[in-house]
C-alpha positions as CSV (number, residue, x, y, z in Angstrom):
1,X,0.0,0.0,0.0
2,X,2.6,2.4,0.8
3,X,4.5,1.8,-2.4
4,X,1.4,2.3,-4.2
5,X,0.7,5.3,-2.7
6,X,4.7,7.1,-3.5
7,X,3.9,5.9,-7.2
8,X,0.7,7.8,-7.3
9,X,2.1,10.7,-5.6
10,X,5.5,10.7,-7.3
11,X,3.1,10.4,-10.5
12,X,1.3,13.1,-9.8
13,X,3.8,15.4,-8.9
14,X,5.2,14.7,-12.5
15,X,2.2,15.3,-14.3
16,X,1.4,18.7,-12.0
17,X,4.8,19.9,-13.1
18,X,4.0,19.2,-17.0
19,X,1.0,20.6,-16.5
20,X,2.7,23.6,-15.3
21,X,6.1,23.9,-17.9
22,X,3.2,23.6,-20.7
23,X,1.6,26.5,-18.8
24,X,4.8,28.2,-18.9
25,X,5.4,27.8,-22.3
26,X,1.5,28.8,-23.4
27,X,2.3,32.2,-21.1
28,X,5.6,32.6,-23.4
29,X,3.7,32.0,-26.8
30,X,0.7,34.4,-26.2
31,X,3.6,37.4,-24.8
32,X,5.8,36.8,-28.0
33,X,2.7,37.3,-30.2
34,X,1.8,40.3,-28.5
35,X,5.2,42.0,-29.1
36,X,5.6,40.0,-32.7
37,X,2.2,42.3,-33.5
38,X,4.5,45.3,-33.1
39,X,4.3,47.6,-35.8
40,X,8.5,48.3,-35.5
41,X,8.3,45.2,-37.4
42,X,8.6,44.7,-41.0
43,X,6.9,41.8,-42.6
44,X,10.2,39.8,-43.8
45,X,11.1,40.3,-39.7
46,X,7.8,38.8,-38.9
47,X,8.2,36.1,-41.4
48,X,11.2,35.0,-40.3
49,X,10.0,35.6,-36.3
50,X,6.7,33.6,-37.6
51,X,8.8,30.7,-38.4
52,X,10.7,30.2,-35.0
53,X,7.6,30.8,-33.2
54,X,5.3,27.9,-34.6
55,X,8.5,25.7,-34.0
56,X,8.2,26.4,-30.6
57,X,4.4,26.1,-30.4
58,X,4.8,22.9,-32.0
59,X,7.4,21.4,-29.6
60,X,4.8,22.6,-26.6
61,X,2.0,20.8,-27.8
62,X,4.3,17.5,-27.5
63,X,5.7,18.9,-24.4
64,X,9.1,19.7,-25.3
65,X,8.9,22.6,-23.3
66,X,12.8,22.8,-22.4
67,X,13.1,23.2,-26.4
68,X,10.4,25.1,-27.0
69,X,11.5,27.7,-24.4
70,X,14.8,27.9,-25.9
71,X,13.7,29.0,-29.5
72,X,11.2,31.1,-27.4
73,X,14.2,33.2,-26.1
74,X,15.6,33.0,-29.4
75,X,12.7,34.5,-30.8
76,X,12.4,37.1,-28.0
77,X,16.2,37.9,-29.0
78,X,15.1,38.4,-32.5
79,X,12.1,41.4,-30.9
80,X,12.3,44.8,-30.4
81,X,12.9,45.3,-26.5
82,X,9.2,45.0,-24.3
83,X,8.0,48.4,-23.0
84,X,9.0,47.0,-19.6
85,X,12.4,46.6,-21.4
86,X,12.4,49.9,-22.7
87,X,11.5,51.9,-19.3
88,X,14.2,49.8,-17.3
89,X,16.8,50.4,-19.7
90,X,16.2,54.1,-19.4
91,X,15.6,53.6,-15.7
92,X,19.4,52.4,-16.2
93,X,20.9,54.9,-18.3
94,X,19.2,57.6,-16.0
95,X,21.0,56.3,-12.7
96,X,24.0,55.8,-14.4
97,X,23.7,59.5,-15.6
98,X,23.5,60.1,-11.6
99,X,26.9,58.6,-11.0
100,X,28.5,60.5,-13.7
101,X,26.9,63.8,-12.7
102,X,29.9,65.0,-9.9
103,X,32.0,64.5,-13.2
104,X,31.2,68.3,-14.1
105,X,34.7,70.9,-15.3
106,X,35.1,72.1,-11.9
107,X,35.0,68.5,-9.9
108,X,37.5,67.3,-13.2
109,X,39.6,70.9,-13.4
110,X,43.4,69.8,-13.2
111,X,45.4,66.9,-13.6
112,X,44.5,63.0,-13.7
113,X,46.5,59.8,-14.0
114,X,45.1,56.9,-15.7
115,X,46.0,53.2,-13.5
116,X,44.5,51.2,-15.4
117,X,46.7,48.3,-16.9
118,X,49.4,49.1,-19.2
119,X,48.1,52.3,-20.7
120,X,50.3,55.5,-19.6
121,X,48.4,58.6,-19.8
122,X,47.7,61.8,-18.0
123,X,44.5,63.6,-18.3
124,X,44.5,67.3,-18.3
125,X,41.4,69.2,-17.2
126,X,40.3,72.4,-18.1
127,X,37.6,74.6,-17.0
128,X,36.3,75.5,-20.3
129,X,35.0,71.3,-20.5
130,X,37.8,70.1,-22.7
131,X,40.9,68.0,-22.0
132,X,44.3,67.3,-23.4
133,X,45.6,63.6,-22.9
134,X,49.3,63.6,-22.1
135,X,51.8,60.2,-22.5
136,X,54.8,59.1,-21.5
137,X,57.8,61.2,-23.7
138,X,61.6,59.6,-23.5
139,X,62.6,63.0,-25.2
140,X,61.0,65.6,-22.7
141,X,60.9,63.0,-20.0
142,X,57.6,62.6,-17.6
143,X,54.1,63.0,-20.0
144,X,55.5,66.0,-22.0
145,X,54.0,64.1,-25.1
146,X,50.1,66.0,-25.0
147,X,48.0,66.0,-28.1
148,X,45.7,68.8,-29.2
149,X,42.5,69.6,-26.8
150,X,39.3,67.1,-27.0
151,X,36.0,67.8,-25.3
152,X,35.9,66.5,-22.0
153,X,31.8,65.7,-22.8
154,X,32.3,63.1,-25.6
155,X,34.8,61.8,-23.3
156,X,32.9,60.9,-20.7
157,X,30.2,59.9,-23.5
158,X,32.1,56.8,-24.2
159,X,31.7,55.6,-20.5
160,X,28.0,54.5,-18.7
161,X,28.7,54.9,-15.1
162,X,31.3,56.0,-12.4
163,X,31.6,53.8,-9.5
164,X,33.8,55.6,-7.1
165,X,32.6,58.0,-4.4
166,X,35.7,59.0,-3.9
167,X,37.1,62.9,-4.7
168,X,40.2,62.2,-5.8
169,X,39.4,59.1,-7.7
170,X,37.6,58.3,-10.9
171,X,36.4,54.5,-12.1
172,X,34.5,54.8,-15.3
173,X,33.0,52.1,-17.0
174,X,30.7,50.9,-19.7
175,X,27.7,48.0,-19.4
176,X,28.6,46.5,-23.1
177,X,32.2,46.0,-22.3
178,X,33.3,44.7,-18.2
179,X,36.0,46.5,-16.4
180,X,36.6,49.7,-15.8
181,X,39.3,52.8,-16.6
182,X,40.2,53.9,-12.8
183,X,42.1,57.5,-12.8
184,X,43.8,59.1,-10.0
185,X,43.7,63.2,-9.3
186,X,47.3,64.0,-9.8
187,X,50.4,63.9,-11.7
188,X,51.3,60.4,-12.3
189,X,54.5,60.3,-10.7
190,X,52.9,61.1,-7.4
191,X,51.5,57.7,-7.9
192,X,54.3,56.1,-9.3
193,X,53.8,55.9,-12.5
C-alpha cells in the first residue's frame, strides 16, 4: 500500500509539473505574439519571427517545453525590447547619468592619471569642458607628449557609469564591455607611474 501510494504521488507530482512547464510555455507563446504584432516590425522580420515561433508552439504541444522555451528566447532575441524593457533600460541609463553627474569641469579641473593596466596617460582638465591627454615622452621625459584639446563631454560619453565616491578618484566604466578605466587626481609620478 505504501509503495502504491509514493507511485501515485510521485506520478502526480510529474504530471502537475508538466501541466505547469506547458503553462509556462503557453504564457511565453501568447507574450511573444503580443510584441511580434509590433508595428517596428517589417513583414520579412515577422516572417522570419513567424517561423521560430510555430517551432516552438509545436514542440509545446508535444511537451518539449525545455526546447520550446529555448527558441522562445531565441525568438524574443530576434524582438524589439518590451516596453518593460524599454522603461528599465532608461531607468538604467538615467542612474547611471546620476553617477557620472559629480564628473562636471570644476570636480575634473586639473590633472588625472590613468592606473588602469598598461596604458600611460595623463589627463588634463580644463575649466572651459575640454581636455588634453598627455603620454609618457623619452625626449622631454615625464608625459611631455600632449596632443591637441578634445572635449571632456564626448569623453565621458564613451563611459555609462562612475563607481567611485571617492574625490580624488575616478572609475568609469561601460555596461557592453566589463571593467573599468580607474584615474587618479594627480600627476602620475605622485603615484608612481
Amino acid at each position: 500500500m505504501h509503495k502504491g501510494f509514493v507511485l501515485t504521488a510521485a506520478t502526480l507530482m510529474i504530471m502537475l509539473l508538466s501541466l505547469q512547464a506547458g503553462a509556462d510555455c503557453k504564457e511565453k507563446l501568447a507574450e511573444l505574439d503580443l510584441r511580434m504584432a509590433s508595428p517596428q516590425i517589417d513583414s520579412n522580420q515577422r516572417n522570419a519571427m513567424q517561423m521560430f515561433r510555430d517551432q516552438a508552439a509545436r514542440m509545446c504541444d508535444q511537451g518539449n517545453d525545455a526546447t520550446a522555451m529555448q527558441t522562445l528566447g531565441i525568438l524574443e532575441m530576434m524582438l524589439p525590447p518590451s516596453q518593460e524593457q524599454q522603461q528599465q533600460a532608461a531607468a538604467a541609463r538615467e542612474a547611471d547619468e546620476k553617477t557620472k553627474s559629480r564628473l562636471n569641469d570644476q570636480f575634473l579641473e586639473g590633472v588625472w592619471c590613468s592606473m588602469t593596466g598598461e596604458e600611460r596617460a595623463q589627463l588634463v582638465f580644463s575649466a572651459n569642458g575640454s581636455y588634453r591627454p598627455c603620454f609618457p615622452s623619452s625626449g622631454t621625459g615625464g608625459y611631455g607628449q600632449c596632443v591637441t584639446e578634445r572635449s571632456t563631454a564626448e569623453w565621458l560619453a564613451g563611459y555609462d557609469f562612475d563607481k567611485s565616491l571617492d574625490p580624488n578618484r575616478i572609475e568609469l566604466g561601460s555596461r557592453q564591455h566589463p571593467g573599468s578605466m580607474v584615474y587618479l587626481r594627480g600627476e602620475c609620478a605622485s603615484h608612481g607611474r
